[in-house]
C-alpha positions as CSV (number, residue, x, y, z in Angstrom):
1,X,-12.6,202.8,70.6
2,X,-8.8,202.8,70.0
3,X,-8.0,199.8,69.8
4,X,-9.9,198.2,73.3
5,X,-12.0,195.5,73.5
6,X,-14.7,196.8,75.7
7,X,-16.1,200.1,75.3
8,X,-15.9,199.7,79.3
9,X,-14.2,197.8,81.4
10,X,-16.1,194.1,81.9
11,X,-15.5,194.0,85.6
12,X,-16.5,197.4,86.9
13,X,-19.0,197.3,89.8
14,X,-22.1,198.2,88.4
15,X,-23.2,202.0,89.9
16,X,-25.6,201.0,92.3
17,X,-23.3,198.4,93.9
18,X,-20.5,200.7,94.2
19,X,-19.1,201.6,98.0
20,X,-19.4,205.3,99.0
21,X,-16.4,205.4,100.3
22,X,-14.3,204.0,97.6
23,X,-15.9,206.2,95.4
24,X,-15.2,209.4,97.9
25,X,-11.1,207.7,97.9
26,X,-11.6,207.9,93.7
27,X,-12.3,211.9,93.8
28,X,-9.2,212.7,95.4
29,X,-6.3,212.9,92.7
30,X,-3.8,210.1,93.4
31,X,-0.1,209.9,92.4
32,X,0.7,206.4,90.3
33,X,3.6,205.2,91.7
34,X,5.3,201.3,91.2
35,X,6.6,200.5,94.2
36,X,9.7,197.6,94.3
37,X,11.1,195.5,97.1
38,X,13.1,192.6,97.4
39,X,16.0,190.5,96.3
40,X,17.5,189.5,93.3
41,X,16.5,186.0,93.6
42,X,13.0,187.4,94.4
43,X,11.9,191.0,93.6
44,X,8.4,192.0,94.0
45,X,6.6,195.3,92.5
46,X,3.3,196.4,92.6
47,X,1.3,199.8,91.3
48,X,0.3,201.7,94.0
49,X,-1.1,204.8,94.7
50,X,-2.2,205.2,98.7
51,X,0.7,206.5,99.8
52,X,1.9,210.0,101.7
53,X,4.9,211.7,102.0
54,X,5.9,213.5,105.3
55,X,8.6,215.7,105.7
56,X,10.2,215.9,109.0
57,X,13.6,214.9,110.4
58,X,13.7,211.7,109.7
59,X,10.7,212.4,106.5
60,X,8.4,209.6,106.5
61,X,7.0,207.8,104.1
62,X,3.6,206.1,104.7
63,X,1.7,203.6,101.9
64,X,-0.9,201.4,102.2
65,X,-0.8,197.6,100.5
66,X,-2.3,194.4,100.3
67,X,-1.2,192.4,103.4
68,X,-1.6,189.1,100.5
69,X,0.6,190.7,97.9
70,X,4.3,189.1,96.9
71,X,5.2,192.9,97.5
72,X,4.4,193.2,101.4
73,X,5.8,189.7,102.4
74,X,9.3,191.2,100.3
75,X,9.1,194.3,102.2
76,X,8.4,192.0,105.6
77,X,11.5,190.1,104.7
78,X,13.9,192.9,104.1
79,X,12.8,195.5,105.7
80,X,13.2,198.1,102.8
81,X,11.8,199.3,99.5
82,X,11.6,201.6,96.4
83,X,8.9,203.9,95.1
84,X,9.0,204.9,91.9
85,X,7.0,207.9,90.9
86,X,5.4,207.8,87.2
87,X,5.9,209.6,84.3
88,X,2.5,210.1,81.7
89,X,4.2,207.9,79.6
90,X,4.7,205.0,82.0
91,X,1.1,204.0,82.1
92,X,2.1,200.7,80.6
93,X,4.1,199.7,83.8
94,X,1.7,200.9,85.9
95,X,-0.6,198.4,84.4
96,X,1.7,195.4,84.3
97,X,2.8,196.0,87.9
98,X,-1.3,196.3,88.5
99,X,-1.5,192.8,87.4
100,X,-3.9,194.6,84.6
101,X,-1.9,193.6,81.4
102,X,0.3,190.3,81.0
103,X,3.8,190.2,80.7
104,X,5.7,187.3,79.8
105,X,8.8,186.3,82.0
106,X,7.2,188.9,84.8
107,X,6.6,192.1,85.9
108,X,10.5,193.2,86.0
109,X,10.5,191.7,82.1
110,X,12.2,194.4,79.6
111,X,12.9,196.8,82.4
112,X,17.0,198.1,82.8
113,X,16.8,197.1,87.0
114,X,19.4,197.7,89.4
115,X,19.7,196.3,92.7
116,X,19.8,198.6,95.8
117,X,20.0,197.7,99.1
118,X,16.2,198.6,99.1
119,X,15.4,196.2,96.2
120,X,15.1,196.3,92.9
121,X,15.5,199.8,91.6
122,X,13.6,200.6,88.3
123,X,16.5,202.9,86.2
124,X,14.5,204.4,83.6
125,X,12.1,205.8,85.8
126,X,14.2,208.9,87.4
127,X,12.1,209.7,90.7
128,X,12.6,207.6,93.6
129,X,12.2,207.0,97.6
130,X,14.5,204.6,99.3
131,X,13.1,203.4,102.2
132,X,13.0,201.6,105.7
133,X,10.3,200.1,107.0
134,X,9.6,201.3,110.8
135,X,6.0,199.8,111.4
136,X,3.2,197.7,110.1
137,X,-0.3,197.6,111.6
138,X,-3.0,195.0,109.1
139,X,-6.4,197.2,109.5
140,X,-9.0,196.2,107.4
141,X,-8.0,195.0,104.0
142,X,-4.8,196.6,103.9
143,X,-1.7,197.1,105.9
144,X,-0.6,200.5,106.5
145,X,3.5,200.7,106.4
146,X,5.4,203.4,108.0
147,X,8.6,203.7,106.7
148,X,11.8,206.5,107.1
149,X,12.9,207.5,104.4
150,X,16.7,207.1,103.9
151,X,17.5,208.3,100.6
152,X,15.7,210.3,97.7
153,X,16.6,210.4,93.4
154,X,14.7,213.7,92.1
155,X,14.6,213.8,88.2
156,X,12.9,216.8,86.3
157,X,9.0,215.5,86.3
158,X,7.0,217.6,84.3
159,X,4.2,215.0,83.3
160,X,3.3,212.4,86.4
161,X,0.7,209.8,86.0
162,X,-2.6,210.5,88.0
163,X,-4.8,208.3,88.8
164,X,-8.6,209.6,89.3
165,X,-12.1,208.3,89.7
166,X,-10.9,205.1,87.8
167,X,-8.4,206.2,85.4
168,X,-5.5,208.0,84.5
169,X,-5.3,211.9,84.2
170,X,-2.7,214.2,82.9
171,X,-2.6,217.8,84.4
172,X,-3.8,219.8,81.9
């Protein structure tokens, strides 16, 4: 059990309740990124993992999120933002930033943070997009951003954080 509580997690949808088409969206391998936006005086974060990259000149940037979150009203009043792509070993912020484990004095709380033009920029965590925001359209539950992206930090990522059919997965 490793230390949990549950043996499985108390909220899961039971099976037979489950919708097809989330569970479809759960078999396709998803990056675990955190992605940051904001000021100083209000900075914003959230896990997220519906996002695609498209290169091009200018490369887009396209990621889906919660039209109620703190995170798309920060990227509404700036106009910018950071994705941060995980490491295997970042699961923990993936989780805080997920709103799935507490952490007193907030999400940004023991984090070495910079601030960028396109928000708060998470230092430890060496793969990053910079980008603008070029469109929004709300459809359904989620808005779908379209963004340029302006600038890019490449570190050497050898072990991401994957998120599949409800957890995370390495690549071996």
């Amino acid at each position: 059990m490793s230390g949990e509580i549950h043996e499985d997690h108390p909220f899961r949808t039971p099976e037979e309740l489950r919708d097809p088409v989330r569970q479809f969206r759960g078999r396709l391998a998803a990056p675990v990124t955190i992605v940051t936006a904001g000021t100083a005086e209000t900075p914003a974060g959230l896990t997220v993992s519906s996002l695609m990259v498209a290169e091009g000149d200018p490369a887009r940037l396209y990621v889906l999120v919660g039209p109620t979150t703190d995170l798309y009203e920060a990227i509404m009043d700036t106009g910018r933002f950071v994705v941060h792509v995980l490491r295997g070993d970042d699961r923990r912020w993936s989780d805080v930033f997920a709103g799935l484990r507490p952490s007193p004095g907030g999400v940004f709380s023991g984090l070495d943070v910079s601030e960028t033009a396109w928000g708060p920029t998470i230092t430890s965590i060496g793969d990053r997009a910079f980008c603008t925001l070029n469109h929004f359209e709300e459809e359904s539950f989620v808005a779908i951003l379209t963004s340029t992206v302006d600038d890019v930090t490449v570190a050497d990522l050898a072990d991401p954080l994957v998120y599949f059919r409800g957890g995370y997965r390495g690549l071996d």
